[in-house]
C-alpha angles and dihedrals in degrees: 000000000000133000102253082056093079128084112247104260093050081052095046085047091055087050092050097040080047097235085133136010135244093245093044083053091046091044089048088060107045083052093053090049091044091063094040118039099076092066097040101027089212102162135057091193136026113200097195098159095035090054103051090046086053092046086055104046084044087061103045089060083039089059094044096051095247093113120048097146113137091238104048114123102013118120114243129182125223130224106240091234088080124086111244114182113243093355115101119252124180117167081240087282136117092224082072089030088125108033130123118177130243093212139016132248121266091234087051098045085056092048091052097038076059091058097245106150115229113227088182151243127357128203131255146151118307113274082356081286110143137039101240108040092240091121087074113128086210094057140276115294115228127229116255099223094052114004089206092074136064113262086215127258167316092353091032095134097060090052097050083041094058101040097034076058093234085134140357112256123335142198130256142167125231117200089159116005089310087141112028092045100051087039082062097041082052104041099241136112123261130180115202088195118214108299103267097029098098108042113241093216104141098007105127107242131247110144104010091197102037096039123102143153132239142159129264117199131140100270147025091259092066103038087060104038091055087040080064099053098037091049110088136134109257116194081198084070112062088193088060120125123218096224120181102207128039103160097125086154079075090077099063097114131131098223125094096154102155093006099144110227123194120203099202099224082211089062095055101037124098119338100039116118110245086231097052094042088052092047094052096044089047087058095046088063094056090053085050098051090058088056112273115141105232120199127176106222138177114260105181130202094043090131092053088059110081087047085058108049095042092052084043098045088036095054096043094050098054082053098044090042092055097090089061096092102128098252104094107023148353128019123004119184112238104229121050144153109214132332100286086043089053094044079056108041092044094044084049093060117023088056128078132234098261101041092045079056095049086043097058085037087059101048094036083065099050098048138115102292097003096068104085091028091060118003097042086041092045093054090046098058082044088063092043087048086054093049098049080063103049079052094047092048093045079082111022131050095201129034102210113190136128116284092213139029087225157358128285101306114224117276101271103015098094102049089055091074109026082189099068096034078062099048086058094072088056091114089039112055111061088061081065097044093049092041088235115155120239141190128202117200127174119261113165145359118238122224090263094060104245120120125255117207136218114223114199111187124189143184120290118286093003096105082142091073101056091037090062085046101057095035083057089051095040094062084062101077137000138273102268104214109221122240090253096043 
């Protein structure tokens, strides 16, 4: 077995129990993404140098006993939508082609005050808008299980990264179901945490009320235990929560005996795929073997959410790109007649088809007569859909449902109709309006060999609860290794 087939923290014990070195796991890594970019197109950016200096400083306070954090020493990938000083990071867009930031991102200080080594930047779809990171200006990634499907988006190049084993977990953001979806499409585990528990200070903003962090790994092991490093109060993020306990490592437990589990009807009706509905039933019997109480119960509004998100996320993001104007930063077009001239031209062309959409939505909702009849009404059905799920966890601990319709669609077959490519996040998005956190873990493979994945959504701040869900349900079946891993 090599070393990138480990998971992240039996890799980070073998470092510390010097079996292997920092620098043999970085260089593992690198090797692994040598031989394999080239079909995925996972990264962006590929910090060689960076990476090896850092595996070797990370030894040196390995070896003296300073550094006995589960991750040091084990190479992670970054989504290119988090500012990284002095390492490139572009949102996947030529608009950001050239820009290299001044700070770091507070996820990512916490990361490296761990001692994970940063290998660099995946890709993803531009400005995080799309479902199958084929709105990169850089190029579609490939799934690593067929290369001839979409791996999801928008952090669709962790995802391909971490179960192509290019590294060993990776961070991603998830404004809609940007995390939890691809995670699915890729057949690894991803965790979108409670909004405000991982502070937003240097993620590139999208949707400023629906974005958040969270880890991607291979299991749910992982995925909690860097949960646990990444999640921290910032005073530099005024949407930050002082939370007490975030030992979310605590619920790794394999006991959910009289853990009530709702199965929302509106989440299995027309439009899900037969594959996927009999995967995810399948896994809610073995929850319930081991003792959960399972009840299928109504939602409601399920079918307002979509509306809603993309009015909320639409109108946010014309607000949060319009610093992108080619004075202070990024791209500036090179002929120009005048200042407003020079905003267009280099707007026109530094962004991309689908965030120049989402841009004139946006702005179309919040002007002069269409505000109240689309954005107001859009924030009202947001606090109806949150209260459809305090309803909902006055009575269940867990929400068990699919995180896709379907299976990774075929490269190509999604952008052709943005309609459909929306209606993909449906089980997704009211985690993020709710601010309700949400874990995807794989649970079946489909005839045509692509992974289907389980989602598990709790209460906020009650990630305890769907990590010991998805532990329970871990312990079920084995990690399947992808073609290209």
């Amino acid at each position: 077995m090599s070393l990138t087939n480990l998971t992240a923290i039996e890799l980070g014990k073998k470092i510390q129990n010097k079996e292997v070195s920092a620098l043999e796991a970085v260089q593992a890594a690198l090797d692994s993404i040598d031989s394999k970019e080239e079909k995925i197109n996972s990264f962006v950016t590929v910090d060689k140098e960076g990476a090896i200096n850092s595996a070797k400083k990370v030894q040196k306070l390995i070896d003296t006993g300073e550094l006995k954090s589960p991750v040091a020493g084990v190479p992670v990938a970054i989504k290119d939508n988090m500012c990284t000083k002095d390492m490139l990071t572009t949102c996947s867009s030529r608009i950001l082609g050239n820009f290299i930031p001044m700070y770091t991102a507070e996820a990512i200080i916490n990361l490296e005050k761990a001692g994970a080594v940063i290998l660099g930047k995946t890709n993803m779809d531009e400005f995080a808008m799309g479902s199958t990171t084929e709105t990169s200006y850089y190029g579609p990634t490939k799934n690593p299980w067929n290369i001839n499907h979409v791996p999801g988006g928008s952090s669709g190049g962790s995802c391909a990264a971490v179960a192509a084993e290019e590294c060993s977990f990776a961070l991603g953001s998830d404004t809609g179901g940007s995390i939890r979806q691809p995670c699915s499409f890729c057949g690894v585990t991803g965790i979108k945490p409670t909004y405000g528990t991982v502070s937003r200070y240097g993620l590139i903003a999208y949707g400023s009320s629906l974005d958040q962090i969270g880890p991607i790994a291979k299991d749910v092991t992982d995925c909690a235990t860097v949960l646990e490093i990444i999640a921290s109060y910032d005073h530099k993020d005024s949407t930050s929560v002082k939370r007490d306990k975030l030992d979310f490592t605590s619920a790794l437990v394999d006991d959910v005996k009289g853990m009530k589990i709702g199965l929302p009807r509106d989440y299995f009706g027309e439009g899900l795929d037969s594959e996927v509905k009999e995967a995810v039933f399948n896994a809610a019997k073995e929850l319930e073997k081991k003792g959960a109480v399972i009840e299928e119960f109504d939602l409601s509004l399920v079918d307002y959410a979509i509306p809603a998100y993309y009015i909320i996320a639409c109108a946010e993001a014309s607000s949060n790109l319009a610093r992108f104007d080619g004075v202070k930063y990024g791209y500036r077009t090179s002929e120009y007649n005048g200042l407003h001239n020079m905003y267009k031209k280099s707007r026109s062309e530094g962004f991309g088809t689908e965030v120049k959409r989402r841009i004139m939505l946006g702005s179309f909702v919040l002007s002069s007569g269409y505000y109240d009849a689309y954005y107001i009404k859009a924030l009202k059905t947001k606090a109806l859909i949150k209260g459809a799920f305090d309803r909902a966890f006055a009575k269940y601990d867990v929400i068990l449902g699919p995180a896709a319709p379907t299976t990774a669609p075929e490269l190509g077959k999604s952008l052709s109709d943005p309609l459909k490519m929306y209606l993909g996040d449906i089980y997704t998005i009211s985690a993020n309006l709710s601010g309700l956190p949400g874990i995807t873990v794989p649970c079946g493979i489909d005839s045509k060999g692509l992974p289907i994945g389980l989602q598990l959504l709790g209460d906020c701040f009650k990630e305890k609860n769907i990590i010991r869900a998805a532990y329970a349900f871990e312990q079920t079946r084995e990690y399947k290794h992808s073609p290209l891993s």
